[in-house]
C-alpha positions as YAML, in Angstrom:
chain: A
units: angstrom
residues:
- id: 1
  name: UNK
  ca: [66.15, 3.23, -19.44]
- id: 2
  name: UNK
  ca: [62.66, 3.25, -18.38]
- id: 3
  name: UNK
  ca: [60.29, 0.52, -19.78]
- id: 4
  name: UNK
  ca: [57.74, 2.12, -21.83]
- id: 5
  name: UNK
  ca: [54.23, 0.57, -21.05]
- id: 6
  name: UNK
  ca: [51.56, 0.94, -23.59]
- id: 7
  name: UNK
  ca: [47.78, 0.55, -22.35]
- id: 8
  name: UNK
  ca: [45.27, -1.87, -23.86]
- id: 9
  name: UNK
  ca: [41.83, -0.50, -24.86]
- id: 10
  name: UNK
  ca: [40.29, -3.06, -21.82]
- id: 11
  name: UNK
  ca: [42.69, -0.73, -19.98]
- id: 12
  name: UNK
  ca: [41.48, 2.46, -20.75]
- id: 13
  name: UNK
  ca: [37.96, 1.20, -20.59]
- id: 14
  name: UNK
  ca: [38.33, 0.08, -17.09]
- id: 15
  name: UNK
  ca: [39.48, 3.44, -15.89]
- id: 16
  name: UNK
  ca: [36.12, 5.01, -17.96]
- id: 17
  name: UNK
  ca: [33.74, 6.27, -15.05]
- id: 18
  name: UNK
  ca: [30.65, 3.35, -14.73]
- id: 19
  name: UNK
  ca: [28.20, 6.37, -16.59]
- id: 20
  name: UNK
  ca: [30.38, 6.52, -19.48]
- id: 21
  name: UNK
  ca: [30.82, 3.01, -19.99]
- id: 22
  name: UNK
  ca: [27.61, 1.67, -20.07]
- id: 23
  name: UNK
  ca: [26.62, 4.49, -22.46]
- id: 24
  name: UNK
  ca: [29.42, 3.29, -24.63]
- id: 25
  name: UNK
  ca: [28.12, -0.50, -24.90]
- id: 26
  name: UNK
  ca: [24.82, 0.81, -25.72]
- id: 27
  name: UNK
  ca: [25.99, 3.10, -28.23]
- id: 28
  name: UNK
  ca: [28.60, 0.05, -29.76]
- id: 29
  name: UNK
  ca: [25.42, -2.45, -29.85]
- id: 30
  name: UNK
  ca: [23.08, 0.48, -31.66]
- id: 31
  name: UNK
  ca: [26.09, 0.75, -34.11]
- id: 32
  name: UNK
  ca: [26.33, -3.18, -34.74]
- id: 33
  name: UNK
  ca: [22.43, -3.20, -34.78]
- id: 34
  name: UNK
  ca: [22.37, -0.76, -37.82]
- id: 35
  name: UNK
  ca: [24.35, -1.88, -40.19]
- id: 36
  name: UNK
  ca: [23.43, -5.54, -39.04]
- id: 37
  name: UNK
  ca: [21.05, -7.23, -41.99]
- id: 38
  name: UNK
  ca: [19.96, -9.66, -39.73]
- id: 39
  name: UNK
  ca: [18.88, -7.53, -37.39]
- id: 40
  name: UNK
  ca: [16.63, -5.83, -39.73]
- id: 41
  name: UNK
  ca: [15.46, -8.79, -41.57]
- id: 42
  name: UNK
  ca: [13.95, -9.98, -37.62]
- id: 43
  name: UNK
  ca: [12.43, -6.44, -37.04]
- id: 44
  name: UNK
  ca: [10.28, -7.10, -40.55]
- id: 45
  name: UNK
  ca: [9.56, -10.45, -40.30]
- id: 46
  name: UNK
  ca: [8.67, -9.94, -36.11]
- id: 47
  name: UNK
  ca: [6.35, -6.56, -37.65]
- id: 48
  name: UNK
  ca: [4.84, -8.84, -40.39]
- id: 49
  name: UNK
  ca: [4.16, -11.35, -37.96]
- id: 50
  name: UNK
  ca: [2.27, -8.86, -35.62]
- id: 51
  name: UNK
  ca: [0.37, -7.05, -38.71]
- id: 52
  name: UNK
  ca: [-0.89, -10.54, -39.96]
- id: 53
  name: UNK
  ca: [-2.35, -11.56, -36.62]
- id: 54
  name: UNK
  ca: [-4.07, -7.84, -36.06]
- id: 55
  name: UNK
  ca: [-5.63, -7.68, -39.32]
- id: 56
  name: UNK
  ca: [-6.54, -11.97, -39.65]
- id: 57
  name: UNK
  ca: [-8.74, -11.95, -36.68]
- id: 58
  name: UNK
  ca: [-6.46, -12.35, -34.20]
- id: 59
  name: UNK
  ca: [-5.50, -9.53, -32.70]
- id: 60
  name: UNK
  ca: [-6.72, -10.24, -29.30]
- id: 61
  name: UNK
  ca: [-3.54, -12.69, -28.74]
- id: 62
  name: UNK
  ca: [-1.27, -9.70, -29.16]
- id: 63
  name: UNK
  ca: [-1.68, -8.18, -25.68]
- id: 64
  name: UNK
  ca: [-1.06, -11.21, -23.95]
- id: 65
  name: UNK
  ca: [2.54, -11.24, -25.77]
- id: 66
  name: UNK
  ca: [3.64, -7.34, -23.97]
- id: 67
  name: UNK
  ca: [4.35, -8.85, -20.67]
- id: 68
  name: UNK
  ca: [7.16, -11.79, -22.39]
- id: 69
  name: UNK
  ca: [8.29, -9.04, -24.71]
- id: 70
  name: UNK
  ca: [8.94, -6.70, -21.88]
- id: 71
  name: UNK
  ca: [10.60, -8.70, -19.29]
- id: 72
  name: UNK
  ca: [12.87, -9.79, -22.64]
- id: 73
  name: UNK
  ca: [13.77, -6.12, -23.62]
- id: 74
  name: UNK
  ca: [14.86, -5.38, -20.42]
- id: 75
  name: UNK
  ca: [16.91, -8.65, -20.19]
- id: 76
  name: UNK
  ca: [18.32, -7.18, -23.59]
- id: 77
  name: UNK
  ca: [18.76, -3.85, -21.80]
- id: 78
  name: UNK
  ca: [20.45, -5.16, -18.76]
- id: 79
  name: UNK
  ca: [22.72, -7.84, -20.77]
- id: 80
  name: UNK
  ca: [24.65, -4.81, -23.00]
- id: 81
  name: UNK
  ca: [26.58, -2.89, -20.18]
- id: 82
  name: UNK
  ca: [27.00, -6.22, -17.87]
- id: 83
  name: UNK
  ca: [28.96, -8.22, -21.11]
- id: 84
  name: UNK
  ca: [30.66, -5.56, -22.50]
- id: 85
  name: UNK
  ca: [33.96, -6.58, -23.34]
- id: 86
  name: UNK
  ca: [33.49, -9.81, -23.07]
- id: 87
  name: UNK
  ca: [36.20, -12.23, -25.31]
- id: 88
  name: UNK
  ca: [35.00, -14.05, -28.15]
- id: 89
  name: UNK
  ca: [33.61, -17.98, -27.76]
- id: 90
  name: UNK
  ca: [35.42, -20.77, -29.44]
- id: 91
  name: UNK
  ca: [32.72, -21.38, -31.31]
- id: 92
  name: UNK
  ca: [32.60, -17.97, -33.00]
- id: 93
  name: UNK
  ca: [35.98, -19.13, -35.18]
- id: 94
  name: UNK
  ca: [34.50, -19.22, -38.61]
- id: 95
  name: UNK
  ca: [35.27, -22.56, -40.32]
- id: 96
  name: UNK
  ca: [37.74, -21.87, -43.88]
- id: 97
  name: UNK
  ca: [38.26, -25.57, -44.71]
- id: 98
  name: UNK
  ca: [35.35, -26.89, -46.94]
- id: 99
  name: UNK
  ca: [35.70, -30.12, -45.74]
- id: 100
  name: UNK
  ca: [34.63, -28.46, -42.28]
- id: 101
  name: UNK
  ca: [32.26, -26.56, -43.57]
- id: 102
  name: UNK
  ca: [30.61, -29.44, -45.33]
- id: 103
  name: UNK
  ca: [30.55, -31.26, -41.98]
- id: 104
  name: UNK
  ca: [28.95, -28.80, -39.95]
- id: 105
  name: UNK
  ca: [26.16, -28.25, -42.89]
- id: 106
  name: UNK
  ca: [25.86, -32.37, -42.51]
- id: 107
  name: UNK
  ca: [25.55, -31.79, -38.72]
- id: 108
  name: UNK
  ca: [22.50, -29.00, -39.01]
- id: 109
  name: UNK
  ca: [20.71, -31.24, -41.47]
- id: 110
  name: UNK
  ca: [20.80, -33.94, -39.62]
- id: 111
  name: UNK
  ca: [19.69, -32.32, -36.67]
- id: 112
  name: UNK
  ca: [17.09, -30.46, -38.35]
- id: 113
  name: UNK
  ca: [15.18, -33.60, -39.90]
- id: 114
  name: UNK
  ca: [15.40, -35.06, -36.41]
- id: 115
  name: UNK
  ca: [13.41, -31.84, -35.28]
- id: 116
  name: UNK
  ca: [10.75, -32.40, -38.22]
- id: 117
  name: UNK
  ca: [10.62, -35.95, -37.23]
- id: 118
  name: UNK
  ca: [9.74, -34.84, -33.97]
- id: 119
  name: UNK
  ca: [7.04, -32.33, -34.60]
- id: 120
  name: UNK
  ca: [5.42, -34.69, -36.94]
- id: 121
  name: UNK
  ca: [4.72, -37.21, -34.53]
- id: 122
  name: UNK
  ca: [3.26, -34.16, -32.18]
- id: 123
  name: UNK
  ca: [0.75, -33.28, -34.65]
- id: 124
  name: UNK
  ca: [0.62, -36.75, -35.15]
- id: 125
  name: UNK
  ca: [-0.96, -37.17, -31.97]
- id: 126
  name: UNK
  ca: [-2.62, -34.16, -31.76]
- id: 127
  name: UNK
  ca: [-4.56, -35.86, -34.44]
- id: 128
  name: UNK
  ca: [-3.44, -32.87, -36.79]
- id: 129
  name: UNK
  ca: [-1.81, -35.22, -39.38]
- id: 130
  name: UNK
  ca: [-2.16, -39.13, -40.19]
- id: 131
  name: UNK
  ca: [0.09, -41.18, -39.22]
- id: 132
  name: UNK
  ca: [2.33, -44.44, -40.94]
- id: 133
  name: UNK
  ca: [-0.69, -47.27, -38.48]
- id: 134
  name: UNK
  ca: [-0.23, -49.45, -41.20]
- id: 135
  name: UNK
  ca: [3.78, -49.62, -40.99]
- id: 136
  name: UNK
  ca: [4.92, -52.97, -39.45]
- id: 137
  name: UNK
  ca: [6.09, -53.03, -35.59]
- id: 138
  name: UNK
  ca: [5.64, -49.17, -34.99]
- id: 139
  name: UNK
  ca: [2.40, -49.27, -36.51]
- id: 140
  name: UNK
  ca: [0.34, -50.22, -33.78]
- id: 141
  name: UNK
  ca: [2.07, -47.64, -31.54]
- id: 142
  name: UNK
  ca: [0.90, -44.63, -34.31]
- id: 143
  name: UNK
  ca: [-2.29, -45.76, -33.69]
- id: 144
  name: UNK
  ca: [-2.21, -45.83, -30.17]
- id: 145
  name: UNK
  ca: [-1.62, -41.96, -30.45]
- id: 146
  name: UNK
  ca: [-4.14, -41.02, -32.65]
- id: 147
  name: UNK
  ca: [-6.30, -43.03, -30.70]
- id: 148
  name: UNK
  ca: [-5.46, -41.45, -27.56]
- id: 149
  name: UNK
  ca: [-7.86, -38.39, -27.98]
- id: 150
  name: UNK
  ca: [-4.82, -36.45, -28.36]
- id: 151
  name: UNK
  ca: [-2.08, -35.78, -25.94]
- id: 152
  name: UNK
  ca: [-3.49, -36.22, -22.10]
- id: 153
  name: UNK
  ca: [-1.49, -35.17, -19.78]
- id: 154
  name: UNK
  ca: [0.13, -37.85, -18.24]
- id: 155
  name: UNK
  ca: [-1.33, -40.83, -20.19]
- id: 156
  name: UNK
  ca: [0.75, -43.36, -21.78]
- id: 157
  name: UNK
  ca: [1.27, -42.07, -24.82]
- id: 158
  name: UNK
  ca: [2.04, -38.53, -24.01]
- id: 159
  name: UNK
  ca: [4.75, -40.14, -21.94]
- id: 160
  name: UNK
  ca: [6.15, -42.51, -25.34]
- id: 161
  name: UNK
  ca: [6.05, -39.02, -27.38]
- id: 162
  name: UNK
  ca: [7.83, -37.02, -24.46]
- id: 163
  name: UNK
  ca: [10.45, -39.81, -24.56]
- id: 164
  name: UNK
  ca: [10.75, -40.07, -28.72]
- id: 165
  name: UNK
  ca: [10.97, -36.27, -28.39]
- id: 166
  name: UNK
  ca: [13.84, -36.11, -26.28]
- id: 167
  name: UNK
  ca: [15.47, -39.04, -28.65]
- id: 168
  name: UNK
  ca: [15.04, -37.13, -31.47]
- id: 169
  name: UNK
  ca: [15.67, -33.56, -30.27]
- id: 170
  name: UNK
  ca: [18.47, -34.07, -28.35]
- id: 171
  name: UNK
  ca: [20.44, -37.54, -28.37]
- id: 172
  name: UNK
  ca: [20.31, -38.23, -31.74]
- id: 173
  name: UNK
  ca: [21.76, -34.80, -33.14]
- id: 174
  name: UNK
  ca: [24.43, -34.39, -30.36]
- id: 175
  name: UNK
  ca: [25.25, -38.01, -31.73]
- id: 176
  name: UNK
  ca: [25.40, -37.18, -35.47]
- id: 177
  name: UNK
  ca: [27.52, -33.76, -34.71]
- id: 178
  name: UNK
  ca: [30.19, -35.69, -32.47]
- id: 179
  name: UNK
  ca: [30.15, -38.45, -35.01]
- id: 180
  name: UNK
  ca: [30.49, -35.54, -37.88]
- id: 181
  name: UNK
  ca: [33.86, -33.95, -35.61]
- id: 182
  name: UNK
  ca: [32.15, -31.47, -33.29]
- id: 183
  name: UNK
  ca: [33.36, -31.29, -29.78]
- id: 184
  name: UNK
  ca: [32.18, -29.55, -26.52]
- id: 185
  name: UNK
  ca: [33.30, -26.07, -26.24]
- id: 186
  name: UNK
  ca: [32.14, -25.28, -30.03]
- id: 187
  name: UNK
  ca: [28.85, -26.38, -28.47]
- id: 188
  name: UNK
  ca: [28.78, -23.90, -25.67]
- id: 189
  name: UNK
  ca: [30.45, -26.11, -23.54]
- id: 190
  name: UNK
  ca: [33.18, -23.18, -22.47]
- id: 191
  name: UNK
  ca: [34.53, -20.84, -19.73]
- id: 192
  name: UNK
  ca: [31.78, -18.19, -19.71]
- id: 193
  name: UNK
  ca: [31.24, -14.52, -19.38]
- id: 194
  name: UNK
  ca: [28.82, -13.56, -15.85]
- id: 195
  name: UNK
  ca: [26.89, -16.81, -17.30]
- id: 196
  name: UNK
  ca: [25.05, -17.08, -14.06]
- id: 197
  name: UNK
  ca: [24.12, -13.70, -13.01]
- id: 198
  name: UNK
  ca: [22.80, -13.19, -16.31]
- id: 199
  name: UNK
  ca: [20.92, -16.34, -15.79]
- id: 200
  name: UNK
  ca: [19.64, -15.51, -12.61]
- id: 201
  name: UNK
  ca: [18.61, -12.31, -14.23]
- id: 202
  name: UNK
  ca: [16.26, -13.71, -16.83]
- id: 203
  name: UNK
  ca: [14.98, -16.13, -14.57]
- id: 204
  name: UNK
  ca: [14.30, -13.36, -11.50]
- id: 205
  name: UNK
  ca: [10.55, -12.91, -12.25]
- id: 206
  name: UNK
  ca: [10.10, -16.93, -12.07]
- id: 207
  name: UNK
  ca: [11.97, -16.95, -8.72]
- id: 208
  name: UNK
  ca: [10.04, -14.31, -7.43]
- id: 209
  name: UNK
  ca: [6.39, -15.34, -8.77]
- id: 210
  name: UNK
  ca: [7.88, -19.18, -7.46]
- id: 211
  name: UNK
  ca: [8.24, -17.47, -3.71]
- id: 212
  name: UNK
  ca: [5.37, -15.69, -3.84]
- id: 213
  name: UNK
  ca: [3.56, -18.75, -4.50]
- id: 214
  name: UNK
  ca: [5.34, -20.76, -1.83]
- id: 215
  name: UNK
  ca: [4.86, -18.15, 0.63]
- id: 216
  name: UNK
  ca: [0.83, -17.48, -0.23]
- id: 217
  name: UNK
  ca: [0.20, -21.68, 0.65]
- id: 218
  name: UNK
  ca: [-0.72, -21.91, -2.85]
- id: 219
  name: UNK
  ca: [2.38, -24.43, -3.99]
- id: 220
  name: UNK
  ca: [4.53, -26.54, -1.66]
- id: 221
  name: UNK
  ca: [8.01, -26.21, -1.13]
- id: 222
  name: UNK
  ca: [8.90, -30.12, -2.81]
- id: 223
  name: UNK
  ca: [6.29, -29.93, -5.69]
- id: 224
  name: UNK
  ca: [7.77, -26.23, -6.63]
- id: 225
  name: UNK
  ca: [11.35, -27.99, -6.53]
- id: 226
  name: UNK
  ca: [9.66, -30.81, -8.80]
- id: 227
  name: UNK
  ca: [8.32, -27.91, -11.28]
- id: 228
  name: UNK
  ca: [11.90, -26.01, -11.71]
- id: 229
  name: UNK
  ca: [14.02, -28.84, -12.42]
- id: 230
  name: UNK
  ca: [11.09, -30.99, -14.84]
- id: 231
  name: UNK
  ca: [11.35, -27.43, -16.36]
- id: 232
  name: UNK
  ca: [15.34, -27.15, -16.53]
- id: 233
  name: UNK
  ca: [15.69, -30.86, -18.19]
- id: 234
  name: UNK
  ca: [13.26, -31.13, -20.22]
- id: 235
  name: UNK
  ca: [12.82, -27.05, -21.94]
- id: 236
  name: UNK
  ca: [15.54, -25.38, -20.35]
- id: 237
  name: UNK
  ca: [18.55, -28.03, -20.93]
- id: 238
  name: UNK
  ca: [17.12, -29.77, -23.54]
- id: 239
  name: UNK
  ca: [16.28, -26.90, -26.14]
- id: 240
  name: UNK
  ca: [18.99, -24.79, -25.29]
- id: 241
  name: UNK
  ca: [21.42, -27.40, -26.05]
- id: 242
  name: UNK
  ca: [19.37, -28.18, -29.56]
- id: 243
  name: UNK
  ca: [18.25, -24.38, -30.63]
- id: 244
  name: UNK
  ca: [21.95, -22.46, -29.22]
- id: 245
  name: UNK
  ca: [24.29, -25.65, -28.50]
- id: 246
  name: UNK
  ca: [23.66, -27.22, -32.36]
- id: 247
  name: UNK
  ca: [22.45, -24.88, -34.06]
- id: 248
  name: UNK
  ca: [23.45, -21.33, -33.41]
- id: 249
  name: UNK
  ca: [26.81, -22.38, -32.41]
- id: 250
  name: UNK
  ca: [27.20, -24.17, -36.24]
- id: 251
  name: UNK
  ca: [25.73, -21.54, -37.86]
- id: 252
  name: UNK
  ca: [27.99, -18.71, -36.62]
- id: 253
  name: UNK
  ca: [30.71, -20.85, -37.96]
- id: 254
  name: UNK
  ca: [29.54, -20.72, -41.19]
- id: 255
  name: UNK
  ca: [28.56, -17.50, -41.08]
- id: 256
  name: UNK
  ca: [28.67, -14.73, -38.16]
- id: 257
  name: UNK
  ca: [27.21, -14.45, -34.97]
- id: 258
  name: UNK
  ca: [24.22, -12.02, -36.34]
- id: 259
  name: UNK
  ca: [23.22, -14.85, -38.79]
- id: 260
  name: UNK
  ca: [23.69, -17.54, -36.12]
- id: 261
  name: UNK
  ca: [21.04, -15.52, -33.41]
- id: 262
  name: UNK
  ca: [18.43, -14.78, -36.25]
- id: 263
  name: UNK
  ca: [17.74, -18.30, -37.80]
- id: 264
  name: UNK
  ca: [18.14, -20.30, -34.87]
- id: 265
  name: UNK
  ca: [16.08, -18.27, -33.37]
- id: 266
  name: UNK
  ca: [13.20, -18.40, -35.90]
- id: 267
  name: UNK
  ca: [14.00, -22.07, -36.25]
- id: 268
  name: UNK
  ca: [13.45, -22.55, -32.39]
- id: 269
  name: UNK
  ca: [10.03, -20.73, -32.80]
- id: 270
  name: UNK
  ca: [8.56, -22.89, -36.00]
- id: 271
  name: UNK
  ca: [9.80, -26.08, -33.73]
- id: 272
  name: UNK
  ca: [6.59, -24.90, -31.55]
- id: 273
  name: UNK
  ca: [4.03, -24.97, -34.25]
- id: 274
  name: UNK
  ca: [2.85, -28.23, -32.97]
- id: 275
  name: UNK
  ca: [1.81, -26.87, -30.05]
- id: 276
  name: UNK
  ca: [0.19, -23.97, -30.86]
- id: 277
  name: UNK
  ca: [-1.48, -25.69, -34.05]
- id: 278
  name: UNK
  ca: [-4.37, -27.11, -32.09]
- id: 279
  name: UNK
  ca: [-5.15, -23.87, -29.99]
- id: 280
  name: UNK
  ca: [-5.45, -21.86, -32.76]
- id: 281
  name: UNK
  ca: [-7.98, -24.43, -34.44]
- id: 282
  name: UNK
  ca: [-5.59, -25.29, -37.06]
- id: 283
  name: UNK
  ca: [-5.24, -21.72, -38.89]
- id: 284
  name: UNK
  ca: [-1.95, -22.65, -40.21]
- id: 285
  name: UNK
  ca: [-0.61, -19.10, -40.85]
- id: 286
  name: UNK
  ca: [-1.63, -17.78, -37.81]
- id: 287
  name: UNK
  ca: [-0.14, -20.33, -36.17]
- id: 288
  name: UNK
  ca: [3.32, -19.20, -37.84]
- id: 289
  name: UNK
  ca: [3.16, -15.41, -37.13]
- id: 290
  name: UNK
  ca: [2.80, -16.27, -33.53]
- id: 291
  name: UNK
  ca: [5.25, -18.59, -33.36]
- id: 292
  name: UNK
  ca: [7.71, -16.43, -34.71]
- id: 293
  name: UNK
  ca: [6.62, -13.50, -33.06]
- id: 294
  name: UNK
  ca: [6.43, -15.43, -29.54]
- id: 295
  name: UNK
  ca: [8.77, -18.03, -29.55]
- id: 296
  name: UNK
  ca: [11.34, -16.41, -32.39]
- id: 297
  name: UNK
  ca: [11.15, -13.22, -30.11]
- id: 298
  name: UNK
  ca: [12.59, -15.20, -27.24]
- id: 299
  name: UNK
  ca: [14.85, -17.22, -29.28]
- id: 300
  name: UNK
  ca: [16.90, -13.52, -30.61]
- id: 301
  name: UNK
  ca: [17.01, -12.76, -27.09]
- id: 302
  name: UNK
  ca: [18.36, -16.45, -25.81]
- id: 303
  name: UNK
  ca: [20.51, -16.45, -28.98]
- id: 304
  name: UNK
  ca: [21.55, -12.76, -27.95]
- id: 305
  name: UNK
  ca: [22.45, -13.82, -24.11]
- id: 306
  name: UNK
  ca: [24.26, -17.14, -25.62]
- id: 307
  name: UNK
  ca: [26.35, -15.08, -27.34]
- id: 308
  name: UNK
  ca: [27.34, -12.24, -24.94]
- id: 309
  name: UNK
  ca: [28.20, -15.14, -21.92]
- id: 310
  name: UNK
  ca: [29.72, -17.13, -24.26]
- id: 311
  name: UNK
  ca: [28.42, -20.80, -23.11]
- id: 312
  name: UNK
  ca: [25.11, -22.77, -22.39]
- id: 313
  name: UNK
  ca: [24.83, -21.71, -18.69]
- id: 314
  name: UNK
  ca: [22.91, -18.29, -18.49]
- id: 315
  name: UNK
  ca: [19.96, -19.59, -21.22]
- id: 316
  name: UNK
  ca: [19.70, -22.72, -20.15]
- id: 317
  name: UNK
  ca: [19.01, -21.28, -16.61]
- id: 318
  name: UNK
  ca: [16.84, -18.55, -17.66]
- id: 319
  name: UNK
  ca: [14.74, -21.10, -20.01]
- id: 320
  name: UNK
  ca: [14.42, -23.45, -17.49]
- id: 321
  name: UNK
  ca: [13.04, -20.74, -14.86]
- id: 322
  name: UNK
  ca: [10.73, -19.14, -17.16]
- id: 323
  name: UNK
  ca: [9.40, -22.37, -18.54]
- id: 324
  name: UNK
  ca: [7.91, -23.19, -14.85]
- id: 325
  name: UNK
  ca: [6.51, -19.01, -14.37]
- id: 326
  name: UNK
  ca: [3.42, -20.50, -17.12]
- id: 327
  name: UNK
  ca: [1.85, -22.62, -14.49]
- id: 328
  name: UNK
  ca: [2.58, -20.78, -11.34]
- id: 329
  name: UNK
  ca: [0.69, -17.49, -12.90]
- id: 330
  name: UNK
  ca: [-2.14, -20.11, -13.26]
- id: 331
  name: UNK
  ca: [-2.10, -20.55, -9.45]
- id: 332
  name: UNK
  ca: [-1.71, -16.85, -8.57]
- id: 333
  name: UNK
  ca: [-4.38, -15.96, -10.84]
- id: 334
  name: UNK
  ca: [-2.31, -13.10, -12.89]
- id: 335
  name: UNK
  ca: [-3.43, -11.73, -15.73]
- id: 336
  name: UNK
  ca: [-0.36, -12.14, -17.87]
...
């Protein structure tokens, strides 16, 4: 008798033509997206965020932000049809054991005091709030900041704050979340899905802008080197592993991937208040909405391309790129 061979919906899929398949991802993500409370909760508070700054007296940042929130839409755009049917991460297993669960809230509380710790001393030296001088042994080092005229670039204590940063934001919560049973591939530490062509994606207007610089004498080809990877360790690596390694990763666990994208994205925007704070002469609200309508914006879309490739690579890559486009635009004079 002949075997009877059923086929698998990946099957079927696979023999769709290219047309009909992409319009099927699309159409699957616009269904998720509806009935997705997350999702809606971002649109209001993203709209909120907007309406504040146009009606506050600050409407003049908001068409500075259509060139990020572009590229990113498209990056949205281009990520649906290329990681369709991709498997789910390890780290998408939702935790049932309240022991586990009680661990991995330990692990993002942890990790998120370290994070306040860190923006504190920021601000701290951004003379924005006082700091501890009078505390024995680290005292005279708080006043060395706040003494410091702020944060020059490249002075001695922008370097100490750079370094206690990196401490805080990224050694001492991967330490707390091993210690507290975590390991690597619930961190985004797994076999991904087209990880680097999505990266390479998301970083493509970097690469280009970086050539274009190269090319037009204005950058040369070591010190543009320099610029990508100071970008990939310290904001690409660094944050991704924090904002989509720690935190997105533990929050889908407790709850579901929509959940994990939204507040760890509009976590990873309020963890740049400090350095916005200062620009917007200390107009504290203001300060939030564009936070979380810069900065959260890019975190959904990170936290969207974490989850669709399934491990660190892609964001990190893309973070790291787009991190070092701010100061080349400087040098080709764009307008965005």
């Amino acid at each position: 008798m002949d075997e009877v061979t059923h086929a698998t919906p990946i099957d079927v899929a696979e023999r769709e033509p290219l047309g009909t398949r992409i319009i099927n991802s699309y159409r699957d993500m616009a269904t998720k997206c509806i009935h997705s409370v997350p999702f809606w909760l971002s649109v209001a508070v993203l709209l909120l965020c907007a309406v504040y700054l146009a009606t506050t007296g600050y409407g003049g940042i908001l068409p500075q932000l259509v060139y990020p929130f572009a590229i990113n839409i498209i990056l949205v755009l281009a990520a649906i049809p290329l990681t369709a049917g991709r498997a789910a991460a390890p780290w998408e297993a939702r935790v049932s054991e309240q022991s586990e669960r009680t661990r991995i809230w330990f692990q993002l509380g942890l990790s998120l005091l370290c994070i306040l710790i860190a923006n504190y001393l920021v601000l701290g030296a951004r003379n924005a709030v006082p700091l501890p001088t009078g505390m024995p042994i680290v005292g005279p080092f708080f006043a060395s900041l706040q003494h410091s005229n702020g944060l020059g670039k490249g002075s001695g204590p922008a370097q100490s704050v750079i370094a206690i940063s990196l401490v805080l934001q990224i050694v001492l919560p991967l330490v707390f979340v091993f210690l507290l049973g975590a390991r690597w591939r619930y961190l985004g530490f797994c076999k991904g899905y087209r990880s680097l062509i999505m990266g390479l994606i998301g970083g493509a207007t970097a690469i280009i802008i970086g050539l274009a610089s190269l090319l037009l004498g204005k950058i040369g080809l070591l010190p543009l080197i320099v610029l990508f990877i100071q970008s990939f360790l310290i904001a690409g690596l660094t944050e991704e592993l924090l904002f989509r390694g720690i935190f997105q990763t533990r929050l889908t666990r407790l709850f579901t991937p929509a959940w994990g994208i939204a507040i760890s994205a509009f976590l990873f925007g309020l963890a740049h208040f400090g350095n916005f704070l200062p620009q917007l002469h200390f107009a504290v609200m203001a300060t939030v909405s564009l936070v979380l309508l810069h900065n959260g914006f890019g975190g959904l879309v990170a936290g969207f391309i974490f989850w669709r490739t399934r491990n660190l690579l892609a964001t990190t890559l893309m973070h790291g790129l787009n991190d070092a486009e701010t100061p080349l635009h400087a040098l080709l004079h764009l307008p965005f």
